[in-house]
Every structure is written in C-alpha cells, then in structure tokens.
N, C-alpha and C positions, 0 to 999 in steps of 0.2 A: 520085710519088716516095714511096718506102717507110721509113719510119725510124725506128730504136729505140724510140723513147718512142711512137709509133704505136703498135706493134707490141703491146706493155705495157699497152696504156690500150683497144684500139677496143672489145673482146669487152665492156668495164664495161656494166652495164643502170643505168638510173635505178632508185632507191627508187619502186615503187608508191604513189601516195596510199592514205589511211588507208580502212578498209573502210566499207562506205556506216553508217549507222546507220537508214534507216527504209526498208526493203525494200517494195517494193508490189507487191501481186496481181497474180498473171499470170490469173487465171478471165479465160476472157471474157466471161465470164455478165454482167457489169458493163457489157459494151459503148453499150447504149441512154443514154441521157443522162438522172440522174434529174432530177426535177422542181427548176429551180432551187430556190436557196433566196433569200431575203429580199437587197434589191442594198442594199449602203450605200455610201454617196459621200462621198467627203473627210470623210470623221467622225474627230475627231482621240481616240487610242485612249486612254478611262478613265484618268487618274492613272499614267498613263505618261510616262516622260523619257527622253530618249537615252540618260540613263546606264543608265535600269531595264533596257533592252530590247538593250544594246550587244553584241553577237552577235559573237564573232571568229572563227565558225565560218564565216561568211561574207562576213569582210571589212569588214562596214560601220564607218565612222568618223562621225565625230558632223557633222550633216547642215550648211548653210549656211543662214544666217537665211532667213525666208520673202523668195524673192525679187519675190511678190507686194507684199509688205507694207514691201521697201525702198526707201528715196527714191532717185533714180538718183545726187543729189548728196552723199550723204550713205555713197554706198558708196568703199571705199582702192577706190583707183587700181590696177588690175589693170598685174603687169608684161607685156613684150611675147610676144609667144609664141615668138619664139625663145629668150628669157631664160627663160622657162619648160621650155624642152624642155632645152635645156642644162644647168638646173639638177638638170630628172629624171634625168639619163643622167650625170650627174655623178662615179658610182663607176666605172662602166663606162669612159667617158672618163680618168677619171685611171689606172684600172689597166691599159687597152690603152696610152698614153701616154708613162706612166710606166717599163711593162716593154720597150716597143719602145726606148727612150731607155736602159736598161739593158745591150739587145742588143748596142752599139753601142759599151760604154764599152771605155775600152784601146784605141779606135782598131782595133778587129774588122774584118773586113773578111766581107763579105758569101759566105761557103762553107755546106759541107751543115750542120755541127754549127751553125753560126746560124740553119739555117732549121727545123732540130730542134727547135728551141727554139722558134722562133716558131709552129710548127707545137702545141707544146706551149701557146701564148699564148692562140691562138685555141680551140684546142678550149675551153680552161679559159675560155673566155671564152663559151661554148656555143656557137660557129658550127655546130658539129657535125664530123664526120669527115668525110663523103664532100665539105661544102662546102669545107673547110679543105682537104685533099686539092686540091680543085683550084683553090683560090687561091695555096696555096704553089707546084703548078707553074707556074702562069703568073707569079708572082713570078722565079721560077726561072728563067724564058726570059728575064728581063728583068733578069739582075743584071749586066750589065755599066752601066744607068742609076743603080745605087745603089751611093752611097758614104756616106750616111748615116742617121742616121735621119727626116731629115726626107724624104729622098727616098725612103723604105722605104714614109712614114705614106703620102705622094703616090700613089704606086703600090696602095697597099694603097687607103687611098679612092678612086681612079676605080674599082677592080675590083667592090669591096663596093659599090657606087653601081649598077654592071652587072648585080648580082645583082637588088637590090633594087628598080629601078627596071622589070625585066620582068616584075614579080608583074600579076597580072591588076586591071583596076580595077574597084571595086564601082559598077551602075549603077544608079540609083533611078530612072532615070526611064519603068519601064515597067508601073509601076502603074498599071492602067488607069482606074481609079478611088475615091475614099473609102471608106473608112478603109485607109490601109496598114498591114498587120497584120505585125510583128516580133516573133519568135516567140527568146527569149531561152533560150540552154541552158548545160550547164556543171558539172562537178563543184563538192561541196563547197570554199565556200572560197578559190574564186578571184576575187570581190568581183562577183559578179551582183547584185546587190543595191543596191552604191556605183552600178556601171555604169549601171542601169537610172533611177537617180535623175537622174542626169551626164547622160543622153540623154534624159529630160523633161526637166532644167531646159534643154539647147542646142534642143530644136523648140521651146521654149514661147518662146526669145528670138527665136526664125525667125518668130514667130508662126502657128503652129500650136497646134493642139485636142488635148491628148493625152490619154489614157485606157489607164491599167493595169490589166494584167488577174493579179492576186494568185493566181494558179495554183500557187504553192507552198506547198501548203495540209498537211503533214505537218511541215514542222519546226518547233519552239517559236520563237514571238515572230516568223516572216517573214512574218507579215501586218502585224505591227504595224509592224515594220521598215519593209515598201515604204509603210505608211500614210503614216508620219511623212515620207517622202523627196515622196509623191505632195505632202504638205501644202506643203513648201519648193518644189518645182518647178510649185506652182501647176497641178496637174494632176488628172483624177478618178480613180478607183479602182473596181473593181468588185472583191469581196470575196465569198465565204461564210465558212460558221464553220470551225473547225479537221478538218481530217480530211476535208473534203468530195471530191468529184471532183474532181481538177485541171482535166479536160476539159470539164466542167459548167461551169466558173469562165468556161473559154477563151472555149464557147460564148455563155455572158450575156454578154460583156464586148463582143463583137464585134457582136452584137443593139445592145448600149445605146449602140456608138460611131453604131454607123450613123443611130442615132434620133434620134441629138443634134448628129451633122454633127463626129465629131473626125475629125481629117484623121490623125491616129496612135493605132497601137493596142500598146502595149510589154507582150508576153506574159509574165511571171516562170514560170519553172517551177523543180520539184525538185532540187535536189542531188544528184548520181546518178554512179556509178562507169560509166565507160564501157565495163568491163566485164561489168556487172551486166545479162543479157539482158532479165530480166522489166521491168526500169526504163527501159530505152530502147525494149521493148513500151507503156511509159506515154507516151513521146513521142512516138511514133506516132499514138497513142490523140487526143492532145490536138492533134496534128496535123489529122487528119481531122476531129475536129470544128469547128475554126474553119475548114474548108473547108464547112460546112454550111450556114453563115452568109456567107462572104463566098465563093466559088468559088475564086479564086487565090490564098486565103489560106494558110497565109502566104506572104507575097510577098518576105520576109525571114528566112534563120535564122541567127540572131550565135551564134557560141562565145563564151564568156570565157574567156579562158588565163591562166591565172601565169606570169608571167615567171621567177621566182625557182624553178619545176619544171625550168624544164630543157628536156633534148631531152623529156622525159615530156610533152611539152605535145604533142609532134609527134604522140603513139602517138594522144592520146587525140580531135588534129583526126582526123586518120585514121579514127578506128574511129566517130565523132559522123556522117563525110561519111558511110560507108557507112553508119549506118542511118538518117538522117535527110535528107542531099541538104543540106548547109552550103551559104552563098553570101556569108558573113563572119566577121571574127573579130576579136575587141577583147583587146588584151595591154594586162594589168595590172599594177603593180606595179616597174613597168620602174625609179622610183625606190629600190627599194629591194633590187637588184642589182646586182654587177658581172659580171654575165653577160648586156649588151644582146645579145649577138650572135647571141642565138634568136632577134633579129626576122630578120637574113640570114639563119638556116636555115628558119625558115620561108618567108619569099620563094621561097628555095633548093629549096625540096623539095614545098611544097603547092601545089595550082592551085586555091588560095582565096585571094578578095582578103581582103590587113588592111588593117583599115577604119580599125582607134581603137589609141590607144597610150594605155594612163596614168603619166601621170610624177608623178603627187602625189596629196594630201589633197583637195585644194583641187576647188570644183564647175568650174573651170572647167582640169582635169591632166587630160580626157578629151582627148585632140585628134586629128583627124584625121590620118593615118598618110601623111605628104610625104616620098617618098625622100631628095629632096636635101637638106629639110632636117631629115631625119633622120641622113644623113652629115655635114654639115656638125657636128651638134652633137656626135656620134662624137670628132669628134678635134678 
C-alpha cells in the first residue's frame, strides 16, 4: 500500500558517519608479520584513571569495580533481566505506545489516513520502509479485528514477533577446539570497546579463560582503554606499543592463548569507515593472520552497531558481510533511542544472526538478543 507520507520520506539517505581520522596503508609490502614486540599482561596503565583516558569517540563509560576483587555479598542486588530490557527500550516503548494510543483518540476508526500515519510511526521508529511497507499491509488485511488501540498494539506485536523471531540463530558450538577466536569489528564510535569489556566480564562468569587481543593499535588511549576493561573483567591482554601491526598483535595473542589454555580469544580492532577500501584491506590482513596460528580462526566475526545510526547501520552490516564473511552482530545503545525498531529491520533484511542487544551503562546491559522477550518489552 502506497501513501502520501511514504511517498515524501522513502528517497531520504541517512547522515554518513564522520570520516575515519587514522587511514592505514594499503603497501602490501607489510604483509609478513614483523617480529613481535615485547607481550604485557594485565599491567595496569602508569598514572592512568578512567577519567584521564575517557574516550567518547568510542563509547566507553567508566568500567565496573574489579569483578575479581568483589565480595559476591557485598555486590547491590542486580535487577531481573526483563526489568532491565524494559528499562532499556523504555523511549522506544513509550513513543510507539504513546503515539499508537494517539491514533485512536476521537474514537478513529481504523481507514487508510490512520494507517498513513502509522505507517509514518514506524518508519520514524526505524523499522525501515520495505519492513513497515509490509506490516502495515498485513495490518490492512486484518482491520476488520481492530477497533482499538489495544488491538492494533496485539496485532502489531504477533507480526513484529514473526519478523524477528525467523532471524537466523548464532551457533557456537562448532568450534572444534581451544582457543575460540572472535574477531571484533566496527566503525568509530559504536562502543567496541564497552562491548568487548561486557563479553570478558559475561565468559569470565561462565568461567572461561579469556585473553584480549589489543589490535587497535592506531588510536589515542585504546590500549589503555581495553587495558583498564581487561583489568575489571578479570581477563589478560596481549598488547604492543602504539602504531604497531594490528595483525602482529592478532597473531601473539592467539600463540599466548593457546600456551596458556584460554578457552577465548576477544580480537579489538580499528575503527574503520566501511567505506574506506584500504581499511577493510587491514581486516583482511588481521584476519589471515590469526588463521596462522589457530586454522579456523576466526571462528567468530561480531559487528558493533549503533542503535541511535539508524537504517545507516544496515549499509554498513552489508558492506562489513561482503568483505569480511560476518556471522554476528551486537546493537548498542538501544537505551538511548526511540528508534528500537532497527533491531526488526535488521532481523527483516540481514541473514545475520543478533546475538547481543545493549540496553545500558551497566556491565551486566549486554544481553543476549530473545525475540519474545524483546517484543514483550516493545510494548
């Protein structure tokens, strides 16, 4: 069904993210791997604080006490996790809620000009066009069951449930053997960083070995950054100095897990425009080489997406699968949007599983990506 405000709005593009700021060589004269440099291990970085090193170029927020170093009884009382997802999606829920209950007022009766509107709900809600498109028709087949809003939200929730619940599921269990190697990607900015913290502190309470590999060796303070996160998630770190090979990092990292028996290996890399060719030629790069060391490595590649980008987030899974082979994706920031409804267009449109959803600050707003009760919290 085709309709005015549609018609006005599809052609819009998102805002491009901002241009990359540390470009890296395309020579491939660099290929060979130079001679490590010197491995430090959970070394907590010189006269450094959270606040010195606080980075909002990529997201990080000031880390959670060492969870090593807390009493179990001594830590607040975590609330439940549906109270937590609800509270993340809390914008998103009130403005879909809010405005569907709007739809309605004056005793409306459910025609094309209301579903114009709603059709204008969703998009603005970033489900996207071609998905909204085809939830307002099959809305549309169904209006003779709606006479209100609550039966509009009913309808709307089993559909959005149908989308989201046929996404593909991520499977870990065909790693053949130690170390599993996840190999972490992502433009500037979308909290790689917080992520990678979030996902050592959750294996190290699964009790598993984790070991980071600080591959994002060109931008100011992201070593020190993942340092500090390794030091709270109770996790080690392999490390060179500023400027080194990212791929050289990849490779020691993957050696030292193996040596030491971690059952995880959490790759960090660069901040990187996904359309920038010579930069996604570096994850390539960094790719091959941790298949040096482990064969089927990686055996894992996560996107981090912003929530708060939009349909932008779609272009850039898109153009990451084609040059890298994705096989997950962690949305961030989900709390602080009312635009949840990029997680249904991506369900809607990518044949990538979402794995992680963030709904907060907090180390434990990483969570695993539950259709239903991701809809439930929706409305």
């Amino acid at each position: 069904m085709a309709f005015k405000w549609l018609k006005r709005k599809k052609d819009q593009q998102d805002t491009p993210p901002p241009d990359d700021d540390h470009a890296l060589p395309t020579d491939e004269s660099h290929e060979d791997l130079p001679e490590p440099a010197e491995e430090i291990i959970r070394e907590e970085p010189e006269g450094l604080t959270v606040e010195d090193i606080h980075d909002r170029e990529d997201g990080i927020e000031a880390p959670e006490p060492a969870l090593a170093d807390t009493d179990a009884d001594a830590k607040p009382e975590r609330s439940g996790f549906m109270s937590r997802l609800r509270r993340g999606l809390s914008k998103t829920r009130d403005f879909l809620n809010t405005d569907i209950e709007d739809l309605f007022s004056g005793k409306r009766k459910l025609d094309d000009e209301l579903l114009e509107e709603l059709e204008e709900l969703l998009i603005t809600a970033d489900v996207g066009v071609q998905t909204t498109m085809a939830l307002v028709d099959k809305i549309s087949r169904k209006a003779s069951k709606i006479a209100s809003a609550d039966d509009l939200k009913a309808i709307l929730k089993e559909e959005i449930l149908t989308i989201v619940d046929t996404a593909p599921a991520a499977d870990e269990s065909k790693t053949p053997s130690k170390p599993r190697v996840v190999m972490i990607v992502g433009v500037n900015g979308v909290g790689k960083t917080t992520t990678i913290g979030k996902l050592a502190a959750r294996y190290g309470r699964d009790g598993k070995k984790v070991l980071i590999a600080a591959s994002d060796t060109f931008r100011a303070a992201a070593i020190e950054q993942l340092t500090i996160w390794a030091e709270r998630a109770g996790a080690d770190i392999v490390k060179h100095k500023d400027q080194a090979d990212p791929a050289a990092v990849a490779f020691d990292a993957v050696e030292a897990a193996t040596a030491r028996g971690a059952d995880i290996v959490l790759v960090d890399t660069a901040g990187r425009l996904h359309t920038k060719v010579n930069l996604m030629e570096e994850l390539k790069k960094i790719k091959r080489s941790l298949s040096k060391n482990c064969p089927d490595a990686p055996h894992e590649t996560l996107l981090v997406l912003d929530a708060t980008t939009g349909q932008n987030a779609l272009s850039q899974a898109k153009l990451f699968d084609e040059a890298i082979a994705l096989n997950g994706l962690a949305l961030t920031k989900l709390d602080g949007t009312a635009k949840g409804g990029i997680v249904v267009s991506i369900c809607s449109t990518l044949n990538i599983p979402l794995k992680y959803i963030g709904v907060g600050e907090q180390i434990d707003d990483l969570q695993d990506f539950d259709p239903q009760q991701f809809v439930e919290a929706l409305f």
